[in-house]
C-alpha positions, 0 to 999 in steps of 0.5 A, spaced: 640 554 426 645 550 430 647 556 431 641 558 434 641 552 438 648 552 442 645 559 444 639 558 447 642 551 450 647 555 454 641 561 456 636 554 459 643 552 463 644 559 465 636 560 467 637 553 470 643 555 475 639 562 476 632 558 478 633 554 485 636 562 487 630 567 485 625 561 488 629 561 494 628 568 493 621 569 492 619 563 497 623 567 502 618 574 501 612 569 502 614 567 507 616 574 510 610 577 508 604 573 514 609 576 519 610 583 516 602 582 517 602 580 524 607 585 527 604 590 523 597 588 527 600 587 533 603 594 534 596 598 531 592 594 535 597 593 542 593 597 548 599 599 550 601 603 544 595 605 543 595 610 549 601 614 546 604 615 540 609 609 537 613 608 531 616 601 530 621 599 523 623 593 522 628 591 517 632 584 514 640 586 517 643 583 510 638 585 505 634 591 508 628 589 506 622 592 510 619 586 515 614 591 519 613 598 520 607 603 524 609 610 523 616 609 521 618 616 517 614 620 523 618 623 527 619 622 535 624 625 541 629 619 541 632 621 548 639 616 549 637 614 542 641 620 539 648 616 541 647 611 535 648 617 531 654 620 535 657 613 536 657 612 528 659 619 527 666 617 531 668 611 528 668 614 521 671 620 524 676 618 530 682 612 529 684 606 535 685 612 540 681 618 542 686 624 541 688 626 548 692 633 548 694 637 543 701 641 544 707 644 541 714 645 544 716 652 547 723 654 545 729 657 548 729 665 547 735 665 542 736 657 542 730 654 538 734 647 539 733 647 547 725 646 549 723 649 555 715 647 556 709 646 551 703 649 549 697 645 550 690 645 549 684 641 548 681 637 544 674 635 547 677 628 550 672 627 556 677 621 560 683 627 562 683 625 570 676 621 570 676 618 576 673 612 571 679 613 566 686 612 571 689 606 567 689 611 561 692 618 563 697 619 559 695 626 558 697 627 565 704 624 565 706 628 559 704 634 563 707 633 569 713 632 567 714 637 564 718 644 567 713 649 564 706 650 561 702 655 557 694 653 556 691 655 549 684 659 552 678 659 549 678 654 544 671 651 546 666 654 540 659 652 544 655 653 550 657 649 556 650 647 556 647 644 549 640 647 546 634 644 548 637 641 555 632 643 561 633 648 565 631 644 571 637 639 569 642 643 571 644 639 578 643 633 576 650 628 575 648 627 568 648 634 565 655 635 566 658 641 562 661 641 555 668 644 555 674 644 551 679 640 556 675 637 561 677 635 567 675 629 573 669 629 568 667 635 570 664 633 576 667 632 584 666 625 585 664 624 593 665 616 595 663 614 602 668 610 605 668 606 612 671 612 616 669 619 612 669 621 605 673 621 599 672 627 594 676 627 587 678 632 586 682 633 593 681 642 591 674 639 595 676 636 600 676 642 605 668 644 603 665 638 604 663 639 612 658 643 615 656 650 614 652 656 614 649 655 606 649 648 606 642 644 606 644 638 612 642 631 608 641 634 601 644 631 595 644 636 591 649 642 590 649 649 589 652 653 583 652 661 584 652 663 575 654 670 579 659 668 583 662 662 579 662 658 587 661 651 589 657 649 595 658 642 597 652 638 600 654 635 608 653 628 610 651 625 616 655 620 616 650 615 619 645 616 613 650 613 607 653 606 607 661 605 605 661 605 597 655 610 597 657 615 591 655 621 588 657 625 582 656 632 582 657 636 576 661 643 576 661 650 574 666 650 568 671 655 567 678 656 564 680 659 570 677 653 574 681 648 570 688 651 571 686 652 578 685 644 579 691 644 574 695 647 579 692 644 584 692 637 581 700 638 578 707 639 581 706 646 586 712 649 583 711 648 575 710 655 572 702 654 568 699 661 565 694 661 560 693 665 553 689 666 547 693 664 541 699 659 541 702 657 534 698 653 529 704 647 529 700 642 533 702 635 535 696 630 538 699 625 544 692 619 544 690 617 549 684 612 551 683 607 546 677 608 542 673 602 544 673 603 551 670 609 551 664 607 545 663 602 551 662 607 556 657 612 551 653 606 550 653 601 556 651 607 562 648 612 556 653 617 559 651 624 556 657 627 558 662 622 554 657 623 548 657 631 548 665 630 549 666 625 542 662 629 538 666 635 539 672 632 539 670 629 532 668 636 530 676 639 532 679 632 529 674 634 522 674 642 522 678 644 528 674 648 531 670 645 538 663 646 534 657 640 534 653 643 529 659 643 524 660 635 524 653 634 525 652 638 518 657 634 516 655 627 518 648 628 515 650 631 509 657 626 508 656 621 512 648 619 512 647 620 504 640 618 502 637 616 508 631 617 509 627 623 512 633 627 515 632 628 523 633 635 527 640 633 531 642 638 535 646 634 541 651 629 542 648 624 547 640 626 547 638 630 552 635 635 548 628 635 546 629 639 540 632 632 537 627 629 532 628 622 528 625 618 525 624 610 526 626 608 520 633 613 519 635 609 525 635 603 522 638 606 516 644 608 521 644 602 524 644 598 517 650 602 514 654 600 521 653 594 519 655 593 513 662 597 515 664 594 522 666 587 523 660 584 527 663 582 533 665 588 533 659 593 533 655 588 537 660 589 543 660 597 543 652 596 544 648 593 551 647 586 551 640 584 553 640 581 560 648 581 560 650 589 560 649 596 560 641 599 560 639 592 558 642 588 564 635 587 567 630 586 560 631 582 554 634 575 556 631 570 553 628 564 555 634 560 554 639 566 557 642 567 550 642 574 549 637 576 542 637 583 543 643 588 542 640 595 542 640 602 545 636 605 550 633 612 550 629 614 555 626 621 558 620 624 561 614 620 557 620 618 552 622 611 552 626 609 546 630 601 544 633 601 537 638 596 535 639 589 533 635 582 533 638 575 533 633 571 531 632 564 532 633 562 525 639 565 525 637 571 521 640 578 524 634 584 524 635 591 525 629 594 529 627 601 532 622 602 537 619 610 539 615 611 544 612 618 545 607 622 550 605 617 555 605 619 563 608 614 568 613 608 569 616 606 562 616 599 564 610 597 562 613 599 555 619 594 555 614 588 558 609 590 551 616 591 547 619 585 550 612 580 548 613 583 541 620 582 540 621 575 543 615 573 537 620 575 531 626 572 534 622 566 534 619 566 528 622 571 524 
């Protein structure tokens, strides 16, 4: 009996120690639930939403309990909302540095100690002589230092444009072209200055003038698929103030990769093209990872985040495919969540993506749970501080509460990220708006309203 006792003494102590924690628990529910209500409330019934078609889930950062959701396992075009999964996809595949170049020596005939020149080819790195990129090009050094070159051809395994990309966005500065060794961006770069011009790359210098097929005044430019020629637009000087810049994308081809090489190298330096090296590959790095994470998420640049996605695939797979590392990534990377999206492209502009609200903040939530904080919350814009959110989400008090990425498109508007609420509680939350007609700034004053509520009351 006393046995018996001494047993059920300890269980009363260990229920003892146990009871303020499940209270605190259960008083934390209760106190959650008038606010699930609310915000559930204010989405159904919000005017603004109700004019299209919005999802919206909200989740506690720490234990992923569900704190709100209105159509949060339907699916939505995310626009620039992609790149949260291409930006996960990165840094569970990439290391500190991006892999910049991949090269092999070429030996002396007969004399295997004496090196002659490498064979290099590329590995999808979007920073090789981009103008946004000078302080990091070792890329370039090593090439032109180097007594003779042979470029390994037709690595890229996909189309230059991704499936779903609008036709009509084929001039546009932000549908550049996916290749295997990108160039300047792909892109030739026009920046005003107090007397003329300057065009990155120089090749180009020469077309920038007037003649016959140019469109006086016009800020687009013409690309021939026939012909594979670039037309540049002319500029009356008058028109444009100094630091006026303009990125027009270009047609992307090997050939035209080693005639910028060329040009862009030592004129002397041998440079010849084949279709096969061997397969002993050394990697030379490049950029470091999180500066180029920053440029992927800060400005939403497409062409960086079709760039990533594929040198992750070549990292993984070695083949410069999409859909190989997005296979993988939903099978291997994002196991169990919740509705699997049709994912197609790295940055977004395919309409043919379909995520739901609530597998965003499944990817969300997994990044926090495997990246150091401050970390995580520096790759993403700041409200009122950086990137797309420089001019939305402040907060009263000038702090920055929301640290998320923007997506956005024709009748598309898209916010998923993080929440800093006053109570010190962090949230994962996604916004998905779909089908409406005009200006998406009605859309963030609504999201803005509702979200500034939970950052307070949350």
């Amino acid at each position: 009996m006393k046995f018996r006792s001494r047993i059920w003494l300890v269980y009363l102590f260990l229920g003892g120690l146990c009871l303020p924690g499940l209270v605190s628990c259960a008083g934390s529910r209760y106190r959650m639930r008038p606010l699930q209500r609310k915000l559930e409330r204010e989405v159904k019934r919000s005017p603004v939403f109700n004019s299209a078609f919005t999802g919206f889930h909200l989740m506690d950062a720490a234990s992923g309990r569900v704190v709100g959701a209105v159509n949060a396992d339907q699916y939505f075009m995310p626009a620039s909302n992609t790149k949260i999964l291409t930006l996960a996809t990165c840094l569970a595949v990439l290391g500190d540095s991006l892999p910049g170049l991949e090269y092999q020596p070429i030996q002396e005939e007969g004399d295997p100690r004496i090196t002659v020149g490498y064979c290099f080819r590329g590995t999808g790195d979007p920073t090789f002589l981009h103008p946004d990129f000078q302080a990091w090009q070792p890329a370039f050094t090593f090439l032109e230092t180097s007594d003779m070159l042979v470029y390994e051809s037709g690595r890229l395994q996909d189309t230059r444009f991704g499936p779903g990309w609008a036709w009509d966005d084929y001039n546009d500065d932000y549908s550049q072209e996916r290749s295997a060794l990108p160039i300047y961006g792909n892109q030739v770069r026009l920046l005003k200055q107090p007397v003329g011009w300057t065009v990155l790359p120089g090749y180009y210098t020469g077309l920038l003038g007037v003649r016959e097929d140019y469109r006086v005044g016009d800020k687009r430019i013409y690309r021939d698929e026939q012909t594979d020629t670039v037309r540049l637009p002319y500029y009356h000087n008058e028109n444009f103030q100094p630091g006026f810049q303009l990125d027009i994308p270009l047609r992307m081809s090997d050939s035209r990769l080693l005639e910028l090489l060329a040009d862009t190298l030592k004129p002397e330096l041998p440079l010849m093209s084949v279709e096969h090296c061997t397969s002993d590959w050394q990697v030379l790095y490049s950029v470091p990872a999180d500066t180029v994470y920053r440029r992927l998420m800060y400005q939403s640049d497409n062409f960086i985040a079709e760039q990533l996605l594929l040198l992750c695939a070549g990292v993984k797979f070695d083949t410069l495919r999409q859909r190989d590392i997005i296979r993988w990534a939903k099978d291997s990377l994002f196991t169990g969540f919740p509705r699997p999206p049709r994912w197609v492209d790295g940055s977004g502009l395919s309409r043919y993506n379909l995520i739901t609200p609530r597998y965003l903040t499944s990817v969300l939530q997994q990044l926090y749970r495997t990246q150091p904080r401050e970390r995580l919350f520096s790759l993403f814009p700041a409200g009122g501080k950086s990137g797309t959110l420089e001019g939305w989400y402040g907060g009263p008090d000038g702090n920055a509460y929301i640290i998320a990425k923007t997506g956005s498109m024709s009748g598309v508007h898209c916010l998923s990220g993080y929440l800093l609420a006053e109570s010190g509680r962090v949230y994962i939350f996604s916004f998905m708006h779909n089908n409406f007609v005009g200006s998406n700034a009605v859309w963030k004053k609504e999201m803005e309203r509702i979200l500034l509520k939970i950052r307070k009351k949350g």
